[in-house]
C-alpha angles and dihedrals in degrees: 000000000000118000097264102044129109141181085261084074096068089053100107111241084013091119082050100057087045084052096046089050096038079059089062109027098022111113097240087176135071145171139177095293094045118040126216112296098252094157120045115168137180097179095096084055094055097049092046084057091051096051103045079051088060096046094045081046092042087043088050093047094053094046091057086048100045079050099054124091092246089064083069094075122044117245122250087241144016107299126183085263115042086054082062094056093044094062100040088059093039089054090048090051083055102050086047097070101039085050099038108217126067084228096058091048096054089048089059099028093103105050095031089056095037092053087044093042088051102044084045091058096039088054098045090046089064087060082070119089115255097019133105123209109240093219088062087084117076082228101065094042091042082060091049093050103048091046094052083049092048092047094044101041101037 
């Protein structure tokens, strides 16, 4: 594989659907700051995509499961989805203590642990051959950013 291929690029029409979207978001100008436009992806999109599938797919499962009458009693040894349970407390008790008050953290947990849980699993996708991590790209992390500064400061 090349450097920047990935196994989205087996996925038949999958280069037509990355020339129909380089038409509309591609840079097609350029001046003496901002070179012409040589390298336009989709692929950290779509794995952002993916991931954020698995999660919503990972967050219901665990929703049935925190419902059921065996969530009641804790396992003899590390489930699924005790492990998730054991990260989402111990990210509470984090936020706790950067916020202050118990009050303040539960007001940002979700989005606080969804933004850590998806950049976790981003990251660790790009472990994987033939996979590239979408926060590798300044516009992935430039989105996060803005929306942690819009729900904190407004």
């Amino acid at each position: 594989m090349d450097e920047h291929t990935t196994w989205l690029d087996l996925l038949p029409g999958y280069h037509n659907l990355e020339e129909y979207f380089r038409q509309y978001f591609g840079r097609n100008w350029s001046n003496t700051i901002f070179p012409p436009q040589e390298h336009f992806s989709m692929t950290h999109v779509f794995l952002a995509f993916f991931v954020g599938l698995c999660l919503m797919a990972v967050a219901f499962s665990y929703r049935r499961h925190a419902r059921s009458e065996a969530a009641l009693m804790p396992a003899d040894r590390l489930t699924f989805f005790s492990f998730v349970e054991l990260l989402l407390s111990a990210l509470l008790r984090f936020l706790t203590e950067i916020v202050g008050s118990e009050k303040d953290a539960r007001r940002f947990f979700p989005m606080g642990a969804g933004i850590f849980v998806f950049v976790m699993f981003s990251d660790l996708i790009g472990l994987l051959p033939g996979f590239e991590p979408p926060t590798a790209h300044l516009q992935m992390n430039l989105a996060i950013a803005l929306t942690v500064f819009v729900a904190t400061h407004y």
